[in-house]
TORLOLO-458762 format. One record per residue (C-alpha): residue number from 1; residue in three letters; x negated, y, z. Coordinates in Angstrom, 3 decimals. Each point is the difference from the previous one (the first is absolute). Last residue first. Example, Ala and Ser with C-alpha at 12.3 -4.5 7.8 and 13.67 -1.06 7.14 Angstrom:
2
num=2	residu=SER	px=-13.670	py=-1.060	pz=7.140 .
num=1	residu=ALA	px=1.370	py=-3.440	pz=0.660 .
This chain:
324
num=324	residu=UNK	px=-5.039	py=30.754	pz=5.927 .
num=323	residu=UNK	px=-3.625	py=-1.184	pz=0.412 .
num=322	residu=UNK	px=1.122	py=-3.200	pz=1.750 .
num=321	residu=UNK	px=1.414	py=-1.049	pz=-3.267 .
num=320	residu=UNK	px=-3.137	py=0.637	pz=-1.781 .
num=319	residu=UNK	px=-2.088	py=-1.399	pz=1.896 .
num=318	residu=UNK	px=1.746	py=-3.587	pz=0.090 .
num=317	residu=UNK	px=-0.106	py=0.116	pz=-3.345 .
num=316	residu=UNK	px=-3.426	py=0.021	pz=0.018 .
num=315	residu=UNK	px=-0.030	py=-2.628	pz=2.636 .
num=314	residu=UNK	px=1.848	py=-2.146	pz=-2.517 .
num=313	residu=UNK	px=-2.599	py=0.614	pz=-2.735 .
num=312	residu=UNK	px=-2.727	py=-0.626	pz=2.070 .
num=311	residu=UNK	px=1.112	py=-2.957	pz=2.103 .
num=310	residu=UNK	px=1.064	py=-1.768	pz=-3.764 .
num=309	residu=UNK	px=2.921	py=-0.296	pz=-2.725 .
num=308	residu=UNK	px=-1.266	py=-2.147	pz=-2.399 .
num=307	residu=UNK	px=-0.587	py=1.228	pz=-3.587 .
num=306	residu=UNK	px=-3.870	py=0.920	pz=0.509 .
num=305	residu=UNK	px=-0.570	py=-3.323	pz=1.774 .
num=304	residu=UNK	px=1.744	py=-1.489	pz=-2.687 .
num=303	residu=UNK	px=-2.845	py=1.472	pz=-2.526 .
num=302	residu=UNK	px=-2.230	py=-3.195	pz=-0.349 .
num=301	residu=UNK	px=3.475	py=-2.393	pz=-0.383 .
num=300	residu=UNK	px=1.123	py=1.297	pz=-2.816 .
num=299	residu=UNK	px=2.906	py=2.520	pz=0.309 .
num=298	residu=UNK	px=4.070	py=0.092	pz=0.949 .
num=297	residu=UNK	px=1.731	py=1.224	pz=-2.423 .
num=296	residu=UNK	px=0.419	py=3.485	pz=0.598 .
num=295	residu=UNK	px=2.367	py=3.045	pz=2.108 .
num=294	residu=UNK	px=-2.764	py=-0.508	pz=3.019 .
num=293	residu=UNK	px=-0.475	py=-2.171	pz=2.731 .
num=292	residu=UNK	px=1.761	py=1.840	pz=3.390 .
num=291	residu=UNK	px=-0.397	py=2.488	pz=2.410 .
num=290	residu=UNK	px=3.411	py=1.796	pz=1.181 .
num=289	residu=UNK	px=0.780	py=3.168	pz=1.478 .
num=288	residu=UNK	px=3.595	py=0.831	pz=2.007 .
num=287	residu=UNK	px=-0.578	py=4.196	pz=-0.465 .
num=286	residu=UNK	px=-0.842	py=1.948	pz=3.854 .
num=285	residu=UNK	px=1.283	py=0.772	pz=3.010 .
num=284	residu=UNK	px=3.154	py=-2.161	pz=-0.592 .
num=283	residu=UNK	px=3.087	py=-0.041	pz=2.558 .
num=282	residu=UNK	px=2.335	py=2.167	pz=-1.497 .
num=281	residu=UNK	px=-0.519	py=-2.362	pz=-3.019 .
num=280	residu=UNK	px=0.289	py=-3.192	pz=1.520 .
num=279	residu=UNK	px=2.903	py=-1.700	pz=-1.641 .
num=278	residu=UNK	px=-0.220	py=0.930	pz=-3.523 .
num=277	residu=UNK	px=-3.739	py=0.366	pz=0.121 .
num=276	residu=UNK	px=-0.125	py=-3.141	pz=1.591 .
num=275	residu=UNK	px=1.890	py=-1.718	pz=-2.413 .
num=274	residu=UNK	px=-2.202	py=1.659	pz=-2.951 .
num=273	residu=UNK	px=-3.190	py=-0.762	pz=1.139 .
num=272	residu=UNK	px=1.098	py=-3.889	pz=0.777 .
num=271	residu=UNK	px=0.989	py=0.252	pz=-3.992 .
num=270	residu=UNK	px=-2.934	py=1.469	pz=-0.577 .
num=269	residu=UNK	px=-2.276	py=-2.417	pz=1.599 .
num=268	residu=UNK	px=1.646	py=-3.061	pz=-1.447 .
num=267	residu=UNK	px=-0.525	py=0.781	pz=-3.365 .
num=266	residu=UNK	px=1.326	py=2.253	pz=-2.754 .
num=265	residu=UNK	px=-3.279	py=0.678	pz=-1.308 .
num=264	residu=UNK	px=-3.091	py=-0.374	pz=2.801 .
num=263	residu=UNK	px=-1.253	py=-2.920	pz=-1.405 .
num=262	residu=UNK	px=0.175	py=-3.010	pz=2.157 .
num=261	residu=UNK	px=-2.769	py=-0.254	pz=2.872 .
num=260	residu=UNK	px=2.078	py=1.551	pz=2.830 .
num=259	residu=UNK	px=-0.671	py=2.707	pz=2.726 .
num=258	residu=UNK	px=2.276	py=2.357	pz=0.919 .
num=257	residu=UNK	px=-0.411	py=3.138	pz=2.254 .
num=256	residu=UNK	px=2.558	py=1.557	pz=1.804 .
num=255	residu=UNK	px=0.154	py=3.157	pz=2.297 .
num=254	residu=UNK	px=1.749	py=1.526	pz=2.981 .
num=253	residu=UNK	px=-1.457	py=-2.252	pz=2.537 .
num=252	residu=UNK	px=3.133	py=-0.597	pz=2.598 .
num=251	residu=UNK	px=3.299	py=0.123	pz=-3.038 .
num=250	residu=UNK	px=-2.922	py=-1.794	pz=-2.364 .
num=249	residu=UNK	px=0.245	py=-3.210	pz=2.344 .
num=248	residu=UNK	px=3.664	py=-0.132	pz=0.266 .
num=247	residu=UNK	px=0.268	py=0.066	pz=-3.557 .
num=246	residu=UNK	px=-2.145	py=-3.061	pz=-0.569 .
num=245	residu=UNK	px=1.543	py=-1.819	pz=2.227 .
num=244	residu=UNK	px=3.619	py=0.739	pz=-0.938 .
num=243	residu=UNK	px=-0.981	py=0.082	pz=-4.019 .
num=242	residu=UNK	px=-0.615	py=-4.373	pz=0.425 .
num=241	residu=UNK	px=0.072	py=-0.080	pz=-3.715 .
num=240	residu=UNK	px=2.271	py=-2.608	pz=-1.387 .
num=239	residu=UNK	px=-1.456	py=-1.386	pz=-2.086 .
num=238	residu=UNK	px=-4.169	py=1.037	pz=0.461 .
num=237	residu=UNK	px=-0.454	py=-1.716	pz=3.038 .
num=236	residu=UNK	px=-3.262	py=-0.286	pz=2.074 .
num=235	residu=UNK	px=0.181	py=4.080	pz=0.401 .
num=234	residu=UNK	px=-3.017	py=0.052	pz=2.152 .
num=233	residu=UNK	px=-0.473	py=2.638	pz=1.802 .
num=232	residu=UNK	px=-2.894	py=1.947	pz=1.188 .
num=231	residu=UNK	px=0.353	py=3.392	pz=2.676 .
num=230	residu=UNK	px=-3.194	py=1.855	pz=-0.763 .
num=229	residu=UNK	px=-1.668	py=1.853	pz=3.092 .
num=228	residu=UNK	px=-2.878	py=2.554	pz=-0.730 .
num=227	residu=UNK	px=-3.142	py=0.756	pz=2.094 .
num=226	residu=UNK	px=-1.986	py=-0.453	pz=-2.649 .
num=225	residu=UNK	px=-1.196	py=-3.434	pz=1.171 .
num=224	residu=UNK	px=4.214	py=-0.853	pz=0.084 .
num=223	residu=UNK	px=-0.413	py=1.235	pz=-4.004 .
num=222	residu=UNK	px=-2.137	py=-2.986	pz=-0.557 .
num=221	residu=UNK	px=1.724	py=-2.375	pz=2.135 .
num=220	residu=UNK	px=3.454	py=0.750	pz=-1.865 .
num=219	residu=UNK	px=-1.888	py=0.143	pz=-3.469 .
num=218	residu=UNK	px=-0.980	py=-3.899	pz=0.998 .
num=217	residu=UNK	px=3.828	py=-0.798	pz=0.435 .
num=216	residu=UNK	px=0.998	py=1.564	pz=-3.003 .
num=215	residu=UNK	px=-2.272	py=-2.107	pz=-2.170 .
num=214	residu=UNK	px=1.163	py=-3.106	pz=2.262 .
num=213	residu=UNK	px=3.663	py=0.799	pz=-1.019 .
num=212	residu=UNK	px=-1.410	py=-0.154	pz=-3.822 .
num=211	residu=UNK	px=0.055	py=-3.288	pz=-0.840 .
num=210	residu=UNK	px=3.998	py=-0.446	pz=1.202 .
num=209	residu=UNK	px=1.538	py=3.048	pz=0.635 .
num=208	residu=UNK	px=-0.737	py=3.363	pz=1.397 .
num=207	residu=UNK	px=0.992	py=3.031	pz=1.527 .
num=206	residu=UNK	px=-1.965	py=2.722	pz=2.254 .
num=205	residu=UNK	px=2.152	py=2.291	pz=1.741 .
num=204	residu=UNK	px=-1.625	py=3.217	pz=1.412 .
num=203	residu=UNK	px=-0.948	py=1.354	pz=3.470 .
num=202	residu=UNK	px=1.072	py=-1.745	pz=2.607 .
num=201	residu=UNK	px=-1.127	py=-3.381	pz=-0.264 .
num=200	residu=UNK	px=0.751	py=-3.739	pz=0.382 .
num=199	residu=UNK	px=-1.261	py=-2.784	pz=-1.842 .
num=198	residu=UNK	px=1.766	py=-2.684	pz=-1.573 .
num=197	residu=UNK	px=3.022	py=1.373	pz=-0.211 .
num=196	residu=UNK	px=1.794	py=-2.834	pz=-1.302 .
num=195	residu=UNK	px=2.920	py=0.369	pz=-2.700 .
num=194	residu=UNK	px=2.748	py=-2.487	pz=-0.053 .
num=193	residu=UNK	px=1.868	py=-1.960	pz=-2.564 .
num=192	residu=UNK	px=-0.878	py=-3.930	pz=1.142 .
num=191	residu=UNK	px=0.853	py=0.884	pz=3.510 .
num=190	residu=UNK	px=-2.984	py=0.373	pz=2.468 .
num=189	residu=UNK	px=-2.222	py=-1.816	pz=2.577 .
num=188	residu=UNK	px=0.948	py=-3.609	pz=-1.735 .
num=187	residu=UNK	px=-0.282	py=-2.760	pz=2.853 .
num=186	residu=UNK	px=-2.944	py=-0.313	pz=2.538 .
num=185	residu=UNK	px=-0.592	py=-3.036	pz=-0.067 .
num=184	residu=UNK	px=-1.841	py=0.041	pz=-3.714 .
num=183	residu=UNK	px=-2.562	py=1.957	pz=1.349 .
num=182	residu=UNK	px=-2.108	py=1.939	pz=-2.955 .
num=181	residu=UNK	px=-2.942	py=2.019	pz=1.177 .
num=180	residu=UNK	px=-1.814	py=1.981	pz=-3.394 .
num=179	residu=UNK	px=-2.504	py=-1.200	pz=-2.439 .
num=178	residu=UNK	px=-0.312	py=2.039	pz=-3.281 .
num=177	residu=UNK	px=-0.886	py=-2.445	pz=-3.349 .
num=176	residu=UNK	px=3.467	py=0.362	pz=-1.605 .
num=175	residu=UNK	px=-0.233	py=3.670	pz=0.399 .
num=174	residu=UNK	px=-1.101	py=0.297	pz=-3.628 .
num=173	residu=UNK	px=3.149	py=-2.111	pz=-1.026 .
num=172	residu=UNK	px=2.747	py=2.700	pz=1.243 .
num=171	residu=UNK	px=2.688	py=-2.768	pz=0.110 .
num=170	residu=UNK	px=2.898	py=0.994	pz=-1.186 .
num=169	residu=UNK	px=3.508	py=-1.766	pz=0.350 .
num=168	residu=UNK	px=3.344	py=0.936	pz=-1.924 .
num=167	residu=UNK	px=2.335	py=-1.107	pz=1.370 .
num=166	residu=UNK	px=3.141	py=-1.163	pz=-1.100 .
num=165	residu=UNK	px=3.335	py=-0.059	pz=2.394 .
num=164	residu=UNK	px=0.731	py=-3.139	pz=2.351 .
num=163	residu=UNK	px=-2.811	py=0.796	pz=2.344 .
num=162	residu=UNK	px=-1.682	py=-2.732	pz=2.129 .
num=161	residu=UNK	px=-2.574	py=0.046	pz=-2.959 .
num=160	residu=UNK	px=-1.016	py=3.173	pz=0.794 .
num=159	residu=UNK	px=0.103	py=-0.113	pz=3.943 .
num=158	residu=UNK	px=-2.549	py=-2.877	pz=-0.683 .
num=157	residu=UNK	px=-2.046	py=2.286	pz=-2.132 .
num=156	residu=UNK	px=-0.106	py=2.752	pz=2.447 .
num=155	residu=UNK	px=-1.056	py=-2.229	pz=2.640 .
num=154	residu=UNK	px=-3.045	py=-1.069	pz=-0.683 .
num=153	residu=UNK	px=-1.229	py=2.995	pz=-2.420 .
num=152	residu=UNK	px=1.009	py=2.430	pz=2.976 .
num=151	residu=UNK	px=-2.575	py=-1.596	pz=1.929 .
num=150	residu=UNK	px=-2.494	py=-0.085	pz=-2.381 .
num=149	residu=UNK	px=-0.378	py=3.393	pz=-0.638 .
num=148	residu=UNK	px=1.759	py=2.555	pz=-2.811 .
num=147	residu=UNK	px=2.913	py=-1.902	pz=-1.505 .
num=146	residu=UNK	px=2.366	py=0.698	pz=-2.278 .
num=145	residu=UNK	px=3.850	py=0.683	pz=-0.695 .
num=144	residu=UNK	px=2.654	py=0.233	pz=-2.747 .
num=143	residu=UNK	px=3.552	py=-1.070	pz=0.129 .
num=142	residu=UNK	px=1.624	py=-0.305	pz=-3.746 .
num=141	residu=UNK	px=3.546	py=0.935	pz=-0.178 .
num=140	residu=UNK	px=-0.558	py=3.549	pz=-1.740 .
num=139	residu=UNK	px=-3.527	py=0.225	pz=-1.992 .
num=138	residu=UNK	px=-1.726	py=3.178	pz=0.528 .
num=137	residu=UNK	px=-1.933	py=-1.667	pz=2.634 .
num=136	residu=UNK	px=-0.702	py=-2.717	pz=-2.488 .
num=135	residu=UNK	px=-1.299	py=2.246	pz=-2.480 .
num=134	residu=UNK	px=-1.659	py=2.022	pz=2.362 .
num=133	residu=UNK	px=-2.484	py=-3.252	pz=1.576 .
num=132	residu=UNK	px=-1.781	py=-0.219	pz=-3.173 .
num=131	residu=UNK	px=-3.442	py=0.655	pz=1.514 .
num=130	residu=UNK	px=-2.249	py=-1.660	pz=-2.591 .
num=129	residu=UNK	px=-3.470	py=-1.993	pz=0.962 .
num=128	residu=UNK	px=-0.011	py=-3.580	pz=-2.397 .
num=127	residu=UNK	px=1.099	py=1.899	pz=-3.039 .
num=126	residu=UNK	px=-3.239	py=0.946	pz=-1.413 .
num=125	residu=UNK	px=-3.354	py=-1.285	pz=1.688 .
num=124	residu=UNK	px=-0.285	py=-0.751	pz=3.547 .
num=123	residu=UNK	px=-2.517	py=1.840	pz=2.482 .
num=122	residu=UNK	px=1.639	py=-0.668	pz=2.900 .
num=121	residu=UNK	px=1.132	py=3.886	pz=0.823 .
num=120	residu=UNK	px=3.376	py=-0.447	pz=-1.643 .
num=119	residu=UNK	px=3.461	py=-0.366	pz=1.178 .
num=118	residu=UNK	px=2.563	py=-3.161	pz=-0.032 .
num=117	residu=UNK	px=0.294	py=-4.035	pz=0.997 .
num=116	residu=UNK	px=3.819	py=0.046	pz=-1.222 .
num=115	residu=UNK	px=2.234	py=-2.422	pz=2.369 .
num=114	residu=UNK	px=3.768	py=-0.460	pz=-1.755 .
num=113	residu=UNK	px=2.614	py=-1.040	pz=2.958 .
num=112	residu=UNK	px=2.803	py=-1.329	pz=-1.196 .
num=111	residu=UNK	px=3.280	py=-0.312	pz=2.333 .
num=110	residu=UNK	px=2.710	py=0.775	pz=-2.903 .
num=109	residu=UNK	px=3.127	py=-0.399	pz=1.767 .
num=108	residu=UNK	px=3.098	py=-0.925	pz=-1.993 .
num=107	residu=UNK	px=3.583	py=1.538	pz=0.995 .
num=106	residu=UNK	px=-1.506	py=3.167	pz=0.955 .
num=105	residu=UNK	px=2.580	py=2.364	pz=-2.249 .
num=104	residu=UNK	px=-1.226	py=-2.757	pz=-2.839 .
num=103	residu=UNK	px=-1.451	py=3.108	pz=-2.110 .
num=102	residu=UNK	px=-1.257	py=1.585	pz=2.749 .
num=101	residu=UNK	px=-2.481	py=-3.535	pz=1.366 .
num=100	residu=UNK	px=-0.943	py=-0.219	pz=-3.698 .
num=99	residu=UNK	px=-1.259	py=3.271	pz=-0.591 .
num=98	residu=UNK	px=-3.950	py=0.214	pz=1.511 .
num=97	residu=UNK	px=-0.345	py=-3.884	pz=-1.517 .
num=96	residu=UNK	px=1.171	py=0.244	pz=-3.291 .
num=95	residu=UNK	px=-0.682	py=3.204	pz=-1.798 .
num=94	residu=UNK	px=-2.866	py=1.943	pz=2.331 .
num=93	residu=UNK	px=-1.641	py=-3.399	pz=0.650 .
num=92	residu=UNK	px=0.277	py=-2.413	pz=-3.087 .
num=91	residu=UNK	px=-0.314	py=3.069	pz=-2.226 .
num=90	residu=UNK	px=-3.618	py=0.619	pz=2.446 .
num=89	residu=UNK	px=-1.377	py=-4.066	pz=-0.496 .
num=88	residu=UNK	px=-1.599	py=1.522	pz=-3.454 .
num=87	residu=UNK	px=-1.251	py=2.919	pz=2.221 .
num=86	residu=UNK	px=-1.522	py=-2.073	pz=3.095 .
num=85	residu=UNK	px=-3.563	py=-0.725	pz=-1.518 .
num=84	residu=UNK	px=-1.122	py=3.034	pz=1.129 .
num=83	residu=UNK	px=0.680	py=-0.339	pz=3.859 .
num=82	residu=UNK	px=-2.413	py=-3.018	pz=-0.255 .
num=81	residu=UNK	px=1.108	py=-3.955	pz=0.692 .
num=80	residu=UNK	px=3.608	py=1.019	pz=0.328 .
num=79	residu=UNK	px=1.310	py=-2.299	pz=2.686 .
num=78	residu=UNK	px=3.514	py=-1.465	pz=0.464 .
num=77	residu=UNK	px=1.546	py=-0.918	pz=2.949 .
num=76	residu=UNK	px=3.160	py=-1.994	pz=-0.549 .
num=75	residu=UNK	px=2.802	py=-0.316	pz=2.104 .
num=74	residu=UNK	px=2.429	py=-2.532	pz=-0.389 .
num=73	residu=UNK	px=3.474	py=-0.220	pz=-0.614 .
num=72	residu=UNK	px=0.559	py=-0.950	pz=-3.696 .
num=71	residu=UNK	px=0.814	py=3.659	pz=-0.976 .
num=70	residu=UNK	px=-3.344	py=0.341	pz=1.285 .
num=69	residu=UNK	px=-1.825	py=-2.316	pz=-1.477 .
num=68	residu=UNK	px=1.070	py=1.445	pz=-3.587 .
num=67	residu=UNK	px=-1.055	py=3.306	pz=1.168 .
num=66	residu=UNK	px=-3.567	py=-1.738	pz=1.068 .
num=65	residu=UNK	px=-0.033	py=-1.472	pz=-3.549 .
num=64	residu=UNK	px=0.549	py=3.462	pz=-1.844 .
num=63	residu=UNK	px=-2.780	py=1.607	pz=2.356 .
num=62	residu=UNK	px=-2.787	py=-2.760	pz=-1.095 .
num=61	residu=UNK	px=1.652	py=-0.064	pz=-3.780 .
num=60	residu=UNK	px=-0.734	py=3.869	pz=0.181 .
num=59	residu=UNK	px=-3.274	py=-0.374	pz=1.489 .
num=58	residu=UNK	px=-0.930	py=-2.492	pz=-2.861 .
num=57	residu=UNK	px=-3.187	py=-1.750	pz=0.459 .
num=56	residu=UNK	px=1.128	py=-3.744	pz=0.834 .
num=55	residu=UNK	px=0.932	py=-0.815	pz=3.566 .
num=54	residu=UNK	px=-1.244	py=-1.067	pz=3.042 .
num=53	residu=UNK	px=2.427	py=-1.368	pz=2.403 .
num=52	residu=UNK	px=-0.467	py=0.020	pz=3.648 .
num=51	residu=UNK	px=3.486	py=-1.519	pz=1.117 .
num=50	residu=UNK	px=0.265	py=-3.282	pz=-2.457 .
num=49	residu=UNK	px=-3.968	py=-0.203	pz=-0.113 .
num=48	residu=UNK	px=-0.381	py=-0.574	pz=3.562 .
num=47	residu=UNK	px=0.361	py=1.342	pz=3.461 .
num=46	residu=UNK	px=-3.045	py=-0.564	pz=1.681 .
num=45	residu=UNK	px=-2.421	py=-0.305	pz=-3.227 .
num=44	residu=UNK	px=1.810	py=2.343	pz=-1.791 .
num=43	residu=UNK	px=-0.217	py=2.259	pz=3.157 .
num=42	residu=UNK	px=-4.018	py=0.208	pz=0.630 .
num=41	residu=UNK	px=-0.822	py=3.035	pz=-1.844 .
num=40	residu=UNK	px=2.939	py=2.374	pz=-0.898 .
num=39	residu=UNK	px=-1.748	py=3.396	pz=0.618 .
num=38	residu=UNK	px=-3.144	py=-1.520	pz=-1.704 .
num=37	residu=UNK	px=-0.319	py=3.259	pz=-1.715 .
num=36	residu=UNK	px=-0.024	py=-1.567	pz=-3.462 .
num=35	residu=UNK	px=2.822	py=-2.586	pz=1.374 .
num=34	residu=UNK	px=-0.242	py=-2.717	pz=2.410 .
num=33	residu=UNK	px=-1.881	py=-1.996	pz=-3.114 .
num=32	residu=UNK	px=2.205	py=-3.373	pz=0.632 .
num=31	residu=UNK	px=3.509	py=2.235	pz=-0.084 .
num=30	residu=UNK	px=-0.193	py=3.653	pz=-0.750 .
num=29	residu=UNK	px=-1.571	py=0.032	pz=-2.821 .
num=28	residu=UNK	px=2.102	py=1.730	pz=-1.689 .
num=27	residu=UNK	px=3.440	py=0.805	pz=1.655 .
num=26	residu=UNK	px=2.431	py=-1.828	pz=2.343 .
num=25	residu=UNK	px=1.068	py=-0.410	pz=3.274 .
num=24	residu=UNK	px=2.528	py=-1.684	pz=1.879 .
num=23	residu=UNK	px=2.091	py=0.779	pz=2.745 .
num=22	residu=UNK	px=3.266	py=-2.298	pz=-0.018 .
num=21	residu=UNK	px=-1.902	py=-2.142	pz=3.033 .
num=20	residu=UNK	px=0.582	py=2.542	pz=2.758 .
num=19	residu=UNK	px=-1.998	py=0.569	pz=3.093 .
num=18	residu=UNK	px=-3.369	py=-1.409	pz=-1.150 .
num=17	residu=UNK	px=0.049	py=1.828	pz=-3.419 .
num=16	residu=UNK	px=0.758	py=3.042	pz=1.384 .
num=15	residu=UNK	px=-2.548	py=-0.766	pz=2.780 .
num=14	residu=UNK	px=-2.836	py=-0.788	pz=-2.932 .
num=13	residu=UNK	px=0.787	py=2.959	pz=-1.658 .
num=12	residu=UNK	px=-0.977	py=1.868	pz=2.975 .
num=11	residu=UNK	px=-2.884	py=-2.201	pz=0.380 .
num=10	residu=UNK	px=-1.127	py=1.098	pz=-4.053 .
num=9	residu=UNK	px=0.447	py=3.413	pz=0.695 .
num=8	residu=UNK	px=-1.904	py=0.407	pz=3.309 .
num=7	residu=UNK	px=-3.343	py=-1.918	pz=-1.848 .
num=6	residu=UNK	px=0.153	py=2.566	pz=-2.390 .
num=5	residu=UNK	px=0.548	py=2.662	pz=2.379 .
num=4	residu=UNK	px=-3.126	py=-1.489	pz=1.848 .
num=3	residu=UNK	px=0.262	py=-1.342	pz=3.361 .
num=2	residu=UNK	px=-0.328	py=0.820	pz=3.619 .
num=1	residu=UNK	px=1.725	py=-2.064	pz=2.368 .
């Protein structure tokens, strides 16, 4: 069937819910409204109040509770209405919930899933389209993955809450909208931590994640019109980094590119520039490159489209790592 990654979201959260009753979710607005994105429509009236539980605004009291839950044995789902509102919820995160499954030596579980709607390019005002996937990546304990297309959205998220570690879940929320084939049947295509190449080539990797895997999909069909073939990957997980897929890629093209919407300071491009260098060196024709948002706060809305990685600024990129 082909639905929206919206729509794939809230059925795979339906089938955690279906297959085991200690899921529950919580967040604002989560319950009667179905959310701001609607990613949670329908469940509070399906499953009621006492497992779709909206909450008051307090992101840290929305992460505290879910910790609380899970000491108790379930395994809460909480969603951060926009990926700025998460930093009073991040002490919760980085203190509590990425350390508490060391500090027992894996006596208690923590199986909490936090779902962050993040990226620009909707034309939001301040603190509704940040990229703070690096401080969770940095973060040891914490898993960290998102989705690209709808498919992956449906089962990524039950594979999520499946797992007995955090994660930490985004959902690139310009993509939302994009329709791709979901069949429920069919079972989960990949583990939870793998890269996809989503497109094979030959002559240079192409990786994304999350909003901006379509981004590198489009420069793939524009350089293919040049006569040029771009392998495109998408990462989907952030912690741990699937390196094996990645690397294998850049050992038959000879050069990386990497595309991501965070500023390009200390993100996840150069670390994924650095491991390859380190373990592909003899095999690179040319620097790892990466196109990102820049070293600022993220602008007003009128000049995202300047901020955003785009086809031109990727394809010029592009350029200049075939011209070595």
């Amino acid at each position: 069937m082909e639905v929206t990654l919206a729509k794939a979201l809230n059925a795979g959260l339906r089938k955690a819910m279906e297959a085991d009753r200690r899921v529950v979710l919580l967040g604002e607005d989560v319950g009667r409204l179905g959310g701001v994105f609607r990613i949670t429509d329908g469940l509070h009236k399906d499953f009621g109040g006492d497992r779709v539980i909206d909450t008051p605004l307090a992101e840290s009291g929305i992460v505290g509770t879910a910790i609380g839950l899970a000491f108790r044995g379930y395994r809460p789902v909480c969603e951060i209405q926009f990926d700025g509102f998460v930093y009073p919820a991040y002490d919760q995160i980085v203190a509590q919930l990425a350390k508490l499954r060391a500090r027992t030596r894996g006596r208690v579980v923590m199986p909490v899933v936090v779902r962050i709607p993040f990226g620009g390019g909707i034309g939001a005002v301040e603190h509704h389209s940040e990229s703070p996937e690096a401080y969770f990546a940095h973060t040891a304990g914490l898993r960290v993955v998102t989705c690209a297309r709808p498919a992956d959205a449906y089962w990524m998220i039950q594979q999520a809450v499946a797992c007995d570690d955090p994660v930490v879940f985004f959902e690139p929320k310009r993509r939302y909208w994009d329709k791709g084939e979901v069949d429920p049947a069919a079972g989960a295509p990949l583990p939870l931590h793998a890269a996809e190449v989503v497109r094979p080539g030959t002559d240079l990797t192409l990786v994304g994640y999350g909003p901006t895997v379509r981004v590198c999909l489009d420069a793939a069909e524009a350089a293919a019109a040049e006569g040029r073939s771009l392998e495109v990957i998408d990462l989907r997980s952030l912690s741990p980094l699937d390196l094996a897929t990645v690397r294998d890629s850049v050992v038959r093209t000879g050069r990386l590119v990497t595309v991501h919407e965070a500023p390009g300071q200390l993100g996840v491009a150069a670390e994924l520039g650095c491991r390859i260098t380190e373990e592909c060196f003899y095999s690179l024709q040319a620097p790892a490159l990466r196109v990102t948002g820049y070293d600022t706060p993220y602008p007003p809305s009128r000049l995202e489209d300047v901020y955003l990685p785009d086809l031109e600024r990727v394809m010029d990129c592009v350029d200049r790592s075939l011209s070595h």
